[in-house]
MOPAC internal coordinates of N, CA, C and O (Angstrom, degrees):
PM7 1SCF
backbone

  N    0.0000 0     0.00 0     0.00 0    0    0    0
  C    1.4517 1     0.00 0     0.00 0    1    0    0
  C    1.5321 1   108.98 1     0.00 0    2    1    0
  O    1.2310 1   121.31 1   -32.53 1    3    2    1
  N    1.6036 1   115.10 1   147.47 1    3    2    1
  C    1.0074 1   115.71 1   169.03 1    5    3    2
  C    1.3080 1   133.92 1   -88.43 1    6    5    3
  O    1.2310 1   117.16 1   -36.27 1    7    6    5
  N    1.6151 1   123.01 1   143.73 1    7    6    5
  C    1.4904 1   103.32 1  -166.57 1    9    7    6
  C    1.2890 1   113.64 1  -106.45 1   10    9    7
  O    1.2310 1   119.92 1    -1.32 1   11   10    9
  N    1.3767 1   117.75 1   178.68 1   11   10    9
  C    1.3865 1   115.26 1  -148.17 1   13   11   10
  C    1.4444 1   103.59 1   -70.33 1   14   13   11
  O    1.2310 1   116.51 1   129.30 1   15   14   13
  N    1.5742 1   124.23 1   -50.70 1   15   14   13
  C    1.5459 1   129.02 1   144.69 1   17   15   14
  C    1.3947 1   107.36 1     7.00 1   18   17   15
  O    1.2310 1   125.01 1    83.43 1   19   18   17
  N    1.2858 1   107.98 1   -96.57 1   19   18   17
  C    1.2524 1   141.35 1  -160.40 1   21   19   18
  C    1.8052 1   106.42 1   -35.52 1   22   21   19
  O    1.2310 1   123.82 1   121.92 1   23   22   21
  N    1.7217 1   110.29 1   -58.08 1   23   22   21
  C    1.1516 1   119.28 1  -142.62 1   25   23   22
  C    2.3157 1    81.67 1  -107.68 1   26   25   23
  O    1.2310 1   121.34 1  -168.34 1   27   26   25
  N    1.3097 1   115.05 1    11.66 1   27   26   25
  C    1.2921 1   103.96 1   175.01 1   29   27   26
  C    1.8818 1    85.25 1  -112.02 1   30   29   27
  O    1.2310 1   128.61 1   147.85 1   31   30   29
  N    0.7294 1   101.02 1   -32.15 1   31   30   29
  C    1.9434 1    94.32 1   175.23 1   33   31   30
  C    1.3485 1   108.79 1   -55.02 1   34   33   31
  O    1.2310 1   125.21 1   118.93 1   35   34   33
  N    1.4138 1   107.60 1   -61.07 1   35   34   33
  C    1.9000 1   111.94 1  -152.59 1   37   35   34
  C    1.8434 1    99.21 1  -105.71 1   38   37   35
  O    1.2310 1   124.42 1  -165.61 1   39   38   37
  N    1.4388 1   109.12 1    14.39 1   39   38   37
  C    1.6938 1   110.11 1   156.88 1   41   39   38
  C    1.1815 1   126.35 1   -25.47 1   42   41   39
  O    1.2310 1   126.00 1   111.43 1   43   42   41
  N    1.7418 1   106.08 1   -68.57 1   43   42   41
  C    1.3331 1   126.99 1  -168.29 1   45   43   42
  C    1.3366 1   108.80 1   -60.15 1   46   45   43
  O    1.2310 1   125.81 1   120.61 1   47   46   45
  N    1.9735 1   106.44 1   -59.39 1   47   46   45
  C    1.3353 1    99.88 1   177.52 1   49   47   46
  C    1.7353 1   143.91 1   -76.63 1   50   49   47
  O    1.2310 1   131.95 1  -164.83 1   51   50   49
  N    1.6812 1    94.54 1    15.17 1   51   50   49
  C    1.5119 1   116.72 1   153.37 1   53   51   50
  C    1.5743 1   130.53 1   -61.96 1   54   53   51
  O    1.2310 1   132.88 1   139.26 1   55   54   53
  N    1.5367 1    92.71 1   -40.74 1   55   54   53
  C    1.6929 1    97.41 1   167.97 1   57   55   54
  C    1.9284 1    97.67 1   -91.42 1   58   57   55
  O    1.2310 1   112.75 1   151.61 1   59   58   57
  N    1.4130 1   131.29 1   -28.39 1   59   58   57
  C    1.1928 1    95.82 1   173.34 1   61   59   58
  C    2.0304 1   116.85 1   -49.98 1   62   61   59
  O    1.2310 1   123.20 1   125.89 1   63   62   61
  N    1.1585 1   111.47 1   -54.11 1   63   62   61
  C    1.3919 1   131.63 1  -178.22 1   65   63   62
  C    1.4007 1    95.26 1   -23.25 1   66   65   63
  O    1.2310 1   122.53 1   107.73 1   67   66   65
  N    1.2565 1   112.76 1   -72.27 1   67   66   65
  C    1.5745 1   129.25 1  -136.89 1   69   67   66
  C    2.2268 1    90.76 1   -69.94 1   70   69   67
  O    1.2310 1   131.23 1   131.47 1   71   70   69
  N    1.3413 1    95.94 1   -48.53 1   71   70   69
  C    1.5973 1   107.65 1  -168.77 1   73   71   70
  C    1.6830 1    93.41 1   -65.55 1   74   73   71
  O    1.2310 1   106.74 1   112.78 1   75   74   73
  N    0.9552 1   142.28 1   -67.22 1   75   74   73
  C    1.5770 1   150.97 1   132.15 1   77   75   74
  C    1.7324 1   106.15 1    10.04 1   78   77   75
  O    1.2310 1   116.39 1   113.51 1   79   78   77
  N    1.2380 1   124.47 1   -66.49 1   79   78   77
  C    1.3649 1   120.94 1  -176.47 1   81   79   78
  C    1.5935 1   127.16 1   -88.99 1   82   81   79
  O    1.2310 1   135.35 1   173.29 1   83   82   81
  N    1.8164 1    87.90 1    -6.71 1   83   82   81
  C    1.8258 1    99.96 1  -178.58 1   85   83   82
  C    1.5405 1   109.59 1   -81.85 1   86   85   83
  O    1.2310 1   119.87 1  -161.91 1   87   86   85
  N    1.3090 1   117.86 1    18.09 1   87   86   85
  C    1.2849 1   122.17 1   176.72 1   89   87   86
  C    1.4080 1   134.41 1  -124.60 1   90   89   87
  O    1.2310 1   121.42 1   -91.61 1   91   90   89
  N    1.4617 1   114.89 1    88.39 1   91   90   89
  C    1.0081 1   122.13 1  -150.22 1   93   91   90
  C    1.9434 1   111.35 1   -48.31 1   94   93   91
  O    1.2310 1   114.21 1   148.76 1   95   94   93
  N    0.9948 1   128.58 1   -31.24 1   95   94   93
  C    1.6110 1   130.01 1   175.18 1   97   95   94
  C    1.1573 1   111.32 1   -52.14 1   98   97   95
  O    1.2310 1   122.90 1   136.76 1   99   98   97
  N    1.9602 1   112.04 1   -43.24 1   99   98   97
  C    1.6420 1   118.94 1   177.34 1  101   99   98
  C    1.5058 1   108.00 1   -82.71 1  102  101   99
  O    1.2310 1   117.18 1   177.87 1  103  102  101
  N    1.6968 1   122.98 1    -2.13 1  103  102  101
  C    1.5173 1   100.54 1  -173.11 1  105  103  102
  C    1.6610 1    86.75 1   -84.69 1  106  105  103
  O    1.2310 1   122.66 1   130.16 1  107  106  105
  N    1.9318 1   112.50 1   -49.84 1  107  106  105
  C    1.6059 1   108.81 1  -176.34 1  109  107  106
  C    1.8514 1   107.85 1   -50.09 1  110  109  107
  O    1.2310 1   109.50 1   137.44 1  111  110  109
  N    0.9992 1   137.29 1   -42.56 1  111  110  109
  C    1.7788 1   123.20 1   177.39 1  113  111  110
  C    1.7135 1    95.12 1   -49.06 1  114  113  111
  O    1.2310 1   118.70 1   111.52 1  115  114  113
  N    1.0715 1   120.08 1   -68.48 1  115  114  113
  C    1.2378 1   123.06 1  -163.85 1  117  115  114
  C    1.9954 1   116.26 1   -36.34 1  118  117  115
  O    1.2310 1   133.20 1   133.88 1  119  118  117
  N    1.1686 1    92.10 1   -46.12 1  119  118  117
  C    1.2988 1   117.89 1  -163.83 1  121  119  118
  C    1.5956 1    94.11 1   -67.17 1  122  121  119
  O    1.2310 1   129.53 1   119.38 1  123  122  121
  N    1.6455 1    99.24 1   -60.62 1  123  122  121
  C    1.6471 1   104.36 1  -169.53 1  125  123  122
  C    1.7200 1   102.03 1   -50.05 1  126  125  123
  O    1.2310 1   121.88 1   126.73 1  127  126  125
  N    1.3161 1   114.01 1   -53.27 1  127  126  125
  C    1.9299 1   110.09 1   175.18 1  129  127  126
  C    1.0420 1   135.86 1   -61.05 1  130  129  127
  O    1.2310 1   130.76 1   167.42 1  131  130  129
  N    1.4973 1    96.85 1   -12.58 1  131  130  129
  C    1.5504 1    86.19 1   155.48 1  133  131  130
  C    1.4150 1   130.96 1  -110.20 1  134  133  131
  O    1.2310 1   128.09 1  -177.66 1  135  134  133
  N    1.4192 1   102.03 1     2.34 1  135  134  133
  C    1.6145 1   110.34 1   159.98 1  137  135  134
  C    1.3817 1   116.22 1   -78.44 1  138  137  135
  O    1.2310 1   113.92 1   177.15 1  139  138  137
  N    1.0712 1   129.12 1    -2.85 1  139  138  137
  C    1.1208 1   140.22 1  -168.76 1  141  139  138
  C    1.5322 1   121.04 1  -118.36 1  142  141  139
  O    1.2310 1   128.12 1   172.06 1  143  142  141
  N    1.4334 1   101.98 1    -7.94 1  143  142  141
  C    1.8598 1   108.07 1  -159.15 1  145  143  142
  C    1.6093 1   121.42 1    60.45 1  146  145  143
  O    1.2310 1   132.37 1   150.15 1  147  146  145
  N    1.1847 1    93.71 1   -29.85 1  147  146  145
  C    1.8426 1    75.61 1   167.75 1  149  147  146
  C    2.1594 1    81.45 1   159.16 1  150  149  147
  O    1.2310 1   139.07 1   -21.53 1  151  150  149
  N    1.1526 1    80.63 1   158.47 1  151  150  149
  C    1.9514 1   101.47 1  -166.12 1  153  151  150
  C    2.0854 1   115.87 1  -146.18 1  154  153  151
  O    1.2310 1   123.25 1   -29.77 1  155  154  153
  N    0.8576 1   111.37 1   150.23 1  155  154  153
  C    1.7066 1   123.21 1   167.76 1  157  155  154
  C    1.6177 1    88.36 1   -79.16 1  158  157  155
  O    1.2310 1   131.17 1   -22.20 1  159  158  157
  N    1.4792 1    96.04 1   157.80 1  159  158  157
  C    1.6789 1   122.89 1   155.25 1  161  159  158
  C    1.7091 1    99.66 1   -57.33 1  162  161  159
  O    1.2310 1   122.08 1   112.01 1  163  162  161
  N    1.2100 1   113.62 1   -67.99 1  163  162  161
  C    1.4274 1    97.58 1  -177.26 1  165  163  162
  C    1.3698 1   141.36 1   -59.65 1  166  165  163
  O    1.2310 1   126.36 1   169.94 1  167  166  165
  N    1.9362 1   105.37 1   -10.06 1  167  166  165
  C    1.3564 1    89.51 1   167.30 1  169  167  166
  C    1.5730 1   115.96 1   -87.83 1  170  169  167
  O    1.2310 1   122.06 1   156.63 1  171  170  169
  N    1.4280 1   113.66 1   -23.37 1  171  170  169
  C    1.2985 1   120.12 1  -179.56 1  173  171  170
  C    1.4659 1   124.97 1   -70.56 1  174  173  171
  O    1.2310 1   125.42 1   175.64 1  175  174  173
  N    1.7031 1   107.18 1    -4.36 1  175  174  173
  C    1.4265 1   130.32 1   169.74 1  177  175  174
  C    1.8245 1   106.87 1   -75.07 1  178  177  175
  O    1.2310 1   126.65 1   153.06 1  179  178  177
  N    1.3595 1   104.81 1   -26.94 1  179  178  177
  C    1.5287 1   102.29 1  -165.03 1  181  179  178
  C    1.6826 1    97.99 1   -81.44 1  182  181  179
  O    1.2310 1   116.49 1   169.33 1  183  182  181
  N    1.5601 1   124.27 1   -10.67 1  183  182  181
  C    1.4073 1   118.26 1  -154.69 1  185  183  182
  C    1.0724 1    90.41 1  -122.10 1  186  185  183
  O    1.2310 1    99.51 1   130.40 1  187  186  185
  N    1.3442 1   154.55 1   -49.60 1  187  186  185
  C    1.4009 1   153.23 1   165.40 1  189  187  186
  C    1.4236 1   120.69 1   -28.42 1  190  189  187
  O    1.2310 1   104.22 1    16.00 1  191  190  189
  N    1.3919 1   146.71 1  -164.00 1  191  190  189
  C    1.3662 1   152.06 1   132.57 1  193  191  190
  C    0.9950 1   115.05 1   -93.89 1  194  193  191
  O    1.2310 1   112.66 1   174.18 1  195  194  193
  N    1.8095 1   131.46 1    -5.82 1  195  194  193
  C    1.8215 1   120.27 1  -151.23 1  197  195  194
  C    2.1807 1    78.39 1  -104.38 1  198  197  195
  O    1.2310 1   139.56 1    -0.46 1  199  198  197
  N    1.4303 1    79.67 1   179.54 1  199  198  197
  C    1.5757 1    89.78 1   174.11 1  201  199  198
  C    1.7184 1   110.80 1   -86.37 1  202  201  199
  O    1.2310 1   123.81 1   -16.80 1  203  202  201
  N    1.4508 1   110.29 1   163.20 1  203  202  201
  C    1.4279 1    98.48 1   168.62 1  205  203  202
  C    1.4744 1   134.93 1   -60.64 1  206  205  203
  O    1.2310 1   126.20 1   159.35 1  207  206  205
  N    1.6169 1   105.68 1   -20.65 1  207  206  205
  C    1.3395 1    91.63 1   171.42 1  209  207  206
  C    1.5128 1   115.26 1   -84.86 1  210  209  207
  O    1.2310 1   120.24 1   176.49 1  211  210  209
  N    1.3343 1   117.14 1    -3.51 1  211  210  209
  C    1.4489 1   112.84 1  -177.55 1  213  211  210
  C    2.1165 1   107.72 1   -85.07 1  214  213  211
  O    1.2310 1   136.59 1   167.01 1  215  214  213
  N    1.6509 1    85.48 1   -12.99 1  215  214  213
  C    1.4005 1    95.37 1  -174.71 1  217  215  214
  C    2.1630 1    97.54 1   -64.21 1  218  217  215
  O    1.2310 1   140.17 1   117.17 1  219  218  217
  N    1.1188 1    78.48 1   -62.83 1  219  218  217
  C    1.9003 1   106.47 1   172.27 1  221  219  218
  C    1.5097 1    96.41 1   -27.84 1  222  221  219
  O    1.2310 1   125.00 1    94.25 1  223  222  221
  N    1.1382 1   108.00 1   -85.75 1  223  222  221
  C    1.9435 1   105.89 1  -177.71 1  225  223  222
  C    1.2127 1   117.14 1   -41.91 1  226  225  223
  O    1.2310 1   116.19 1   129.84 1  227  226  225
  N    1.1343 1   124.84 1   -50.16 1  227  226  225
  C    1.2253 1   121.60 1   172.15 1  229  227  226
  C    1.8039 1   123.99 1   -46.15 1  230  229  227
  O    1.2310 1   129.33 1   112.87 1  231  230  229
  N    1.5193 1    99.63 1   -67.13 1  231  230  229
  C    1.3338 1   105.97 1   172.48 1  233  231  230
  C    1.4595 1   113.05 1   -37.34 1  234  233  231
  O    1.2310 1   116.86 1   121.17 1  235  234  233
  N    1.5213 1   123.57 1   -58.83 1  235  234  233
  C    1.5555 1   124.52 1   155.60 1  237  235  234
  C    1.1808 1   134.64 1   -24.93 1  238  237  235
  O    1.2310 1   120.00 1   151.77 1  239  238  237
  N    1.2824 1   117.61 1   -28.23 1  239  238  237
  C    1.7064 1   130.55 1  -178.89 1  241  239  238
  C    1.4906 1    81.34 1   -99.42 1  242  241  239
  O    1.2310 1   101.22 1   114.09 1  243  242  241
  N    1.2322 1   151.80 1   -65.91 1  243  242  241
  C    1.2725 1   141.61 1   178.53 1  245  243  242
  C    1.4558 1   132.50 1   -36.45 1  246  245  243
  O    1.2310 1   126.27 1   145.45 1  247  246  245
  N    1.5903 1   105.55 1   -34.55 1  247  246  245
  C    1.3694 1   104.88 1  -177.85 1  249  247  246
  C    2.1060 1   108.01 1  -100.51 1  250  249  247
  O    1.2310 1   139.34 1   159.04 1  251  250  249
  N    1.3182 1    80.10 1   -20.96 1  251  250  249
  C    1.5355 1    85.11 1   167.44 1  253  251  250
  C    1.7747 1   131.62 1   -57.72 1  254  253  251
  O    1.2310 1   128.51 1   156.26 1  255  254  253
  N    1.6333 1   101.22 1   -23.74 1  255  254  253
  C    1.1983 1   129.80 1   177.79 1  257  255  254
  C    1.6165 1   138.39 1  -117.01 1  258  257  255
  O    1.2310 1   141.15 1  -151.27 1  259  258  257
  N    1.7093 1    76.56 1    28.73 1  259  258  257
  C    1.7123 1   121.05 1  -169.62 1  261  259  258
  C    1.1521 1   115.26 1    46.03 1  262  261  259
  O    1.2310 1   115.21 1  -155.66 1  263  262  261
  N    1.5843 1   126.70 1    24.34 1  263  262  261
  C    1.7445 1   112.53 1  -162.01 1  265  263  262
  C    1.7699 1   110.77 1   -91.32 1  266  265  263
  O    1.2310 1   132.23 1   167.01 1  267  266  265
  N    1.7027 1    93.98 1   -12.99 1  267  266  265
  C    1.5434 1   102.91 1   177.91 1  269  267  266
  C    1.7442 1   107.19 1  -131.25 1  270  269  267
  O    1.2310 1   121.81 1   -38.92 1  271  270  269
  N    1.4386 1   114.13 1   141.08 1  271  270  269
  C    1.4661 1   109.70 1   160.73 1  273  271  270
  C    1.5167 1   104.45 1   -87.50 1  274  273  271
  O    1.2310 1   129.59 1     1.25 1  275  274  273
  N    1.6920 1    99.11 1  -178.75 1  275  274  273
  C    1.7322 1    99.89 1   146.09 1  277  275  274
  C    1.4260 1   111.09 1  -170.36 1  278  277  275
  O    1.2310 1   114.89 1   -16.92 1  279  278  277
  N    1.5452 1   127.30 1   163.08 1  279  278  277
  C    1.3571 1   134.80 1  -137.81 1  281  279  278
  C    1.4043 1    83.09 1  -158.88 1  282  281  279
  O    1.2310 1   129.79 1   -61.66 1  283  282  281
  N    1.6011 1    98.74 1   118.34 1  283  282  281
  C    1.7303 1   111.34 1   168.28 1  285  283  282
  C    1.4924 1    92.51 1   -79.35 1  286  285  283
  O    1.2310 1   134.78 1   -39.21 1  287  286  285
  N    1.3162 1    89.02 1   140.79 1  287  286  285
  C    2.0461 1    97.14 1   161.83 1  289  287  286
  C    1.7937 1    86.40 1  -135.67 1  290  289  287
  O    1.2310 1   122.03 1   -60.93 1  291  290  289
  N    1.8500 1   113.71 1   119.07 1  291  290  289
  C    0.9820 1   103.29 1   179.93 1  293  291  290
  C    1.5699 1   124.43 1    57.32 1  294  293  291
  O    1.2310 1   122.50 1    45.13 1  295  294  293
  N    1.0653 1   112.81 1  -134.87 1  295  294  293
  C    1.7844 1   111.12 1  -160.25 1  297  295  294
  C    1.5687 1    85.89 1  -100.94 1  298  297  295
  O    1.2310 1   107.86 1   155.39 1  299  298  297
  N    0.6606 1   140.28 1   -24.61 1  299  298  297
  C    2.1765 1   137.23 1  -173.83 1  301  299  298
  C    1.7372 1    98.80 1   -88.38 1  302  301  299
  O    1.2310 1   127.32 1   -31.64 1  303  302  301
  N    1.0078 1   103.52 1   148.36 1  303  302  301
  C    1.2848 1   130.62 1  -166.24 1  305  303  302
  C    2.0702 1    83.86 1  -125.24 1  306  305  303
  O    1.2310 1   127.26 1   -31.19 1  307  306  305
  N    1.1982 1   103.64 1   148.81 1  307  306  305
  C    1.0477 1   122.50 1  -175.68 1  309  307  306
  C    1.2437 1   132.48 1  -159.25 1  310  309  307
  O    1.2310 1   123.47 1   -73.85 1  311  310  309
  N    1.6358 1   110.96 1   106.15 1  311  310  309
  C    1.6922 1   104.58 1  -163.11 1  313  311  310
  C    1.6325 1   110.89 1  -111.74 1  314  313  311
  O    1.2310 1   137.33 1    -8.12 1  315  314  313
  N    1.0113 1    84.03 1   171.88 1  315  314  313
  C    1.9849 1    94.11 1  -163.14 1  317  315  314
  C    1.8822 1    96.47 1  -128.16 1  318  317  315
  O    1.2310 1   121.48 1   -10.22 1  319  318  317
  N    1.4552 1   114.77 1   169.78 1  319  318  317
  C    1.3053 1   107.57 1  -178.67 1  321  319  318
  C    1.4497 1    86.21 1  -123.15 1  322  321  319
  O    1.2310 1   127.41 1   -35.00 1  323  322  321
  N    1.8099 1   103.35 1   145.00 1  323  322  321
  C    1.0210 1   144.46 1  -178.11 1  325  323  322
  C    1.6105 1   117.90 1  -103.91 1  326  325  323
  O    1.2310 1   120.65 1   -90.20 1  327  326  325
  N    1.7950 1   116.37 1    89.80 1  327  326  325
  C    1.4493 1    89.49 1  -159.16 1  329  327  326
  C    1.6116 1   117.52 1  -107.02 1  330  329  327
  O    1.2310 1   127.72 1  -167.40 1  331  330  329
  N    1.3836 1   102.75 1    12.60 1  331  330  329
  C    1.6544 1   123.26 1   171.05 1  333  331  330
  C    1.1851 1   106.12 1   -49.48 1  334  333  331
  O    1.2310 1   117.02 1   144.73 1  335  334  333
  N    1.5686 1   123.27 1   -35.27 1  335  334  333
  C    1.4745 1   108.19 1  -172.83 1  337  335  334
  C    1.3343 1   113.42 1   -89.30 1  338  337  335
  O    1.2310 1   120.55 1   167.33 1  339  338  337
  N    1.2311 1   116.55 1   -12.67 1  339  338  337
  C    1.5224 1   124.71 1   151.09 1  341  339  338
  C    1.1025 1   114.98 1   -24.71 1  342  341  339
  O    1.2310 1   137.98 1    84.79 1  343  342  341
  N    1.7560 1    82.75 1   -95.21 1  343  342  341
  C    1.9895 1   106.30 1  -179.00 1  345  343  342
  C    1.3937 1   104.01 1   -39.81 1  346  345  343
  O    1.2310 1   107.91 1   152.95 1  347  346  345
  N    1.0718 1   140.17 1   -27.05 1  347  346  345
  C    1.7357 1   123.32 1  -166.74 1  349  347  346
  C    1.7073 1   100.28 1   -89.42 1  350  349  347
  O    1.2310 1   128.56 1   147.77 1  351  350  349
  N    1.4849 1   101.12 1   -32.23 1  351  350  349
  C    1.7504 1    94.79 1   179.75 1  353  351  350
  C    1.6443 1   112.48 1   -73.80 1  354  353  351
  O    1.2310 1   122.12 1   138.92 1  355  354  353
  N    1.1829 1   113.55 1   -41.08 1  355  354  353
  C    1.6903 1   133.45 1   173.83 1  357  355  354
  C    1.7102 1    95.64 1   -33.93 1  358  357  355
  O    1.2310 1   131.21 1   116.33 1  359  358  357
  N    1.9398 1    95.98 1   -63.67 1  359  358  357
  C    1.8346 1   101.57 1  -159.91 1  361  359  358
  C    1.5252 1   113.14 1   -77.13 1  362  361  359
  O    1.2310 1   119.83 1  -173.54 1  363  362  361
  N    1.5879 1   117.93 1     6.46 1  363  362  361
  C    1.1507 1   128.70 1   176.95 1  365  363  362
  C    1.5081 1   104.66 1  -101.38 1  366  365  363
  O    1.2310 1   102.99 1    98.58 1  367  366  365
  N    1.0997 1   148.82 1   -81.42 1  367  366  365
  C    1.3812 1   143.92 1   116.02 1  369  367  366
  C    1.6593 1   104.59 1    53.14 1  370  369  367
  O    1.2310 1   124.71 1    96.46 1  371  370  369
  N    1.4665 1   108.56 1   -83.54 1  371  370  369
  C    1.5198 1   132.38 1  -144.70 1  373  371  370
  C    2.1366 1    87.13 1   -82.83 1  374  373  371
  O    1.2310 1   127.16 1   144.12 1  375  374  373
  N    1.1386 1   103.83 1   -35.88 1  375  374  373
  C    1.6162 1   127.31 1   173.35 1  377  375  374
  C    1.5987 1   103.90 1   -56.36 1  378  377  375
  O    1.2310 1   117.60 1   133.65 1  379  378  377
  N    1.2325 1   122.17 1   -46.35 1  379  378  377
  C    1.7513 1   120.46 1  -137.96 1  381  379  378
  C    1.9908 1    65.11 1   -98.09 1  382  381  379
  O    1.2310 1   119.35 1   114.64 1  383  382  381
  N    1.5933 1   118.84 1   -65.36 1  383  382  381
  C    1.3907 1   120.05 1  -166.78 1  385  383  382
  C    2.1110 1   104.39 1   -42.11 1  386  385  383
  O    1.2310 1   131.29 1   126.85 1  387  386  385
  N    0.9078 1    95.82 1   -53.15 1  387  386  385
  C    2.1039 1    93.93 1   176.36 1  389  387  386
  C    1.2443 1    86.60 1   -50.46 1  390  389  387
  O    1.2310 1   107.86 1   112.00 1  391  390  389
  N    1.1002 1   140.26 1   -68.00 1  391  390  389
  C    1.4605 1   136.97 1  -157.20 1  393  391  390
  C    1.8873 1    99.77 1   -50.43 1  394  393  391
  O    1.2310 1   116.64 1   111.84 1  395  394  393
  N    0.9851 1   124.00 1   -68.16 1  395  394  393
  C    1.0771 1   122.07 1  -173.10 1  397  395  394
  C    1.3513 1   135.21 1   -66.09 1  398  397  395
  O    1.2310 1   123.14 1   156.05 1  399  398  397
  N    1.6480 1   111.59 1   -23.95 1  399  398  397
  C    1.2663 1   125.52 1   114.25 1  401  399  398
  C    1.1764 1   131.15 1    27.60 1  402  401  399
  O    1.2310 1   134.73 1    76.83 1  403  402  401
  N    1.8049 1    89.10 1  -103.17 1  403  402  401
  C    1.6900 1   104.89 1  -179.44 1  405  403  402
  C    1.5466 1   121.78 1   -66.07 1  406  405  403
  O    1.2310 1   134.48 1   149.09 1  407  406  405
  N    1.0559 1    89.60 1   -30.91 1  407  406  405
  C    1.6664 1   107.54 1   178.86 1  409  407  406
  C    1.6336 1   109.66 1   -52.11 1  410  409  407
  O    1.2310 1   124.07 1   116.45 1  411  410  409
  N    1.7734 1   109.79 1   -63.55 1  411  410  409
  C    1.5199 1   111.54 1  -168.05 1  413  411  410
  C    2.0400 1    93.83 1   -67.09 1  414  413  411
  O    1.2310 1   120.06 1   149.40 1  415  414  413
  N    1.3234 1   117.48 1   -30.60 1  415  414  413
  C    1.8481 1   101.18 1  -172.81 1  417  415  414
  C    1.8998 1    93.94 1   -78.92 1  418  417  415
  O    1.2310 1   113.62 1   170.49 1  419  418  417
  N    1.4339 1   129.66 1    -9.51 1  419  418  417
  C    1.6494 1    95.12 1   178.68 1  421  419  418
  C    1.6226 1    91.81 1   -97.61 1  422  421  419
  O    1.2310 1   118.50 1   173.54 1  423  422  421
  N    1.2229 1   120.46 1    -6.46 1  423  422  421
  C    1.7545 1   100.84 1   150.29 1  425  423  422
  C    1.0276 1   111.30 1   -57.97 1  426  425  423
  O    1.2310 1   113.79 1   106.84 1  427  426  425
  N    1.4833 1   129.36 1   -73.16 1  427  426  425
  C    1.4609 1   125.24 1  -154.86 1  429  427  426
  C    1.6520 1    97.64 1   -61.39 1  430  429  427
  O    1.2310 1   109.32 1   147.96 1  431  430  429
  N    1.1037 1   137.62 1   -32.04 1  431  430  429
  C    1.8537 1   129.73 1  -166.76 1  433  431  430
  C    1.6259 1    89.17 1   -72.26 1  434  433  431
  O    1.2310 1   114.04 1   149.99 1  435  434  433
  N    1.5103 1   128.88 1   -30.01 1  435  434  433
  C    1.5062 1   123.88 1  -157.33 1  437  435  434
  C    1.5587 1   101.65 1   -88.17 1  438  437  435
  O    1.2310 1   125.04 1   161.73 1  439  438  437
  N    1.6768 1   107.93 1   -18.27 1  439  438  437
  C    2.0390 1   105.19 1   177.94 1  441  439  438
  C    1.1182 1    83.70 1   -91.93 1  442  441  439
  O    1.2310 1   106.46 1   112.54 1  443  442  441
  N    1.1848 1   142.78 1   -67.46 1  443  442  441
  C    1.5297 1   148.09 1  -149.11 1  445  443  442
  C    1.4786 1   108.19 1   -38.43 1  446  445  443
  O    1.2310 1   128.88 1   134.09 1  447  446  445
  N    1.1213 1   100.50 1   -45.91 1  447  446  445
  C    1.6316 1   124.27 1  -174.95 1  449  447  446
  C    1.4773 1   115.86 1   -75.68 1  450  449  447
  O    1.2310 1   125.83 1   141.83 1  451  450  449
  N    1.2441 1   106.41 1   -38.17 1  451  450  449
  C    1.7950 1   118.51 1   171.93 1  453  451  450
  C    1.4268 1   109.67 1   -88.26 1  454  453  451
  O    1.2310 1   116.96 1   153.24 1  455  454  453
  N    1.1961 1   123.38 1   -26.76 1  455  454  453
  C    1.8581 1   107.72 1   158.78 1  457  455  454
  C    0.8542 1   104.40 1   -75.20 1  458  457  455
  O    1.2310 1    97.30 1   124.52 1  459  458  457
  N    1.7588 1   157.96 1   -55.48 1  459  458  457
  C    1.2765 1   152.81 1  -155.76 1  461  459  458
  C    1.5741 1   107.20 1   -65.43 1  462  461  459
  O    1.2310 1   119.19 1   164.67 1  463  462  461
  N    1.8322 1   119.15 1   -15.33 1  463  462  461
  C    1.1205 1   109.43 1  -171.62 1  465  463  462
  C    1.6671 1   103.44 1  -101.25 1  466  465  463
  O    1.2310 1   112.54 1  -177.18 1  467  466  465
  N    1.2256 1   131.69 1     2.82 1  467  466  465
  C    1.1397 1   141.13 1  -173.31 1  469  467  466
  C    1.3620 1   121.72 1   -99.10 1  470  469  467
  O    1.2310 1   120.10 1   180.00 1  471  470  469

């Protein structure tokens, strides 16, 4: 479970995640780096349809939403996927759903209980 700490820190960057992964061009980059261990904008420009600089923005909305690092070596920039921020959005997610959960069965125990009393 997540703690309250935890899930009042990385709130914000839950909706970065989610806005970040609702895009199918940034889920395929994502995908390609990590089949790859880690890639340039320009090679991931050659496999995509968008242009490289659209590759570039993207990656930016990606690393902004921690799902990618990256490490200049020389003139290439080089990003890797980061999938902790996943797992923390996943275990927040799977958290809010238990929550809701319990909620819809103490409805059903609260009718269940009011027809049986009638």
């Amino acid at each position: 479970m997540l703690s309250n700490e935890l899930v009042t820190t990385d709130r914000n960057n839950f909706e970065n995640v989610l806005i970040a992964l609702a895009d199918p061009t940034r889920r395929q980059l994502l995908d390609l780096i990590a089949l790859k261990g880690q890639a340039t904008a320009t090679t991931l420009a050659t496999t995509v349809s968008v242009s490289r600089q659209a590759v570039v923005k993207h990656l930016t909305v990606l690393k902004d939403a921690r799902l990618v690092s990256s490490n200049r070596i020389g003139r290439e920039v080089r990003y890797k996927v980061c999938p902790h921020q996943v797992s923390l959005t996943a275990e927040w997610m799977a958290n809010l759903a238990a929550d809701w959960d319990r909620r819809l069965e103490w409805i059903k125990h609260i009718a269940e209980t009011k027809d049986n009393s009638d």
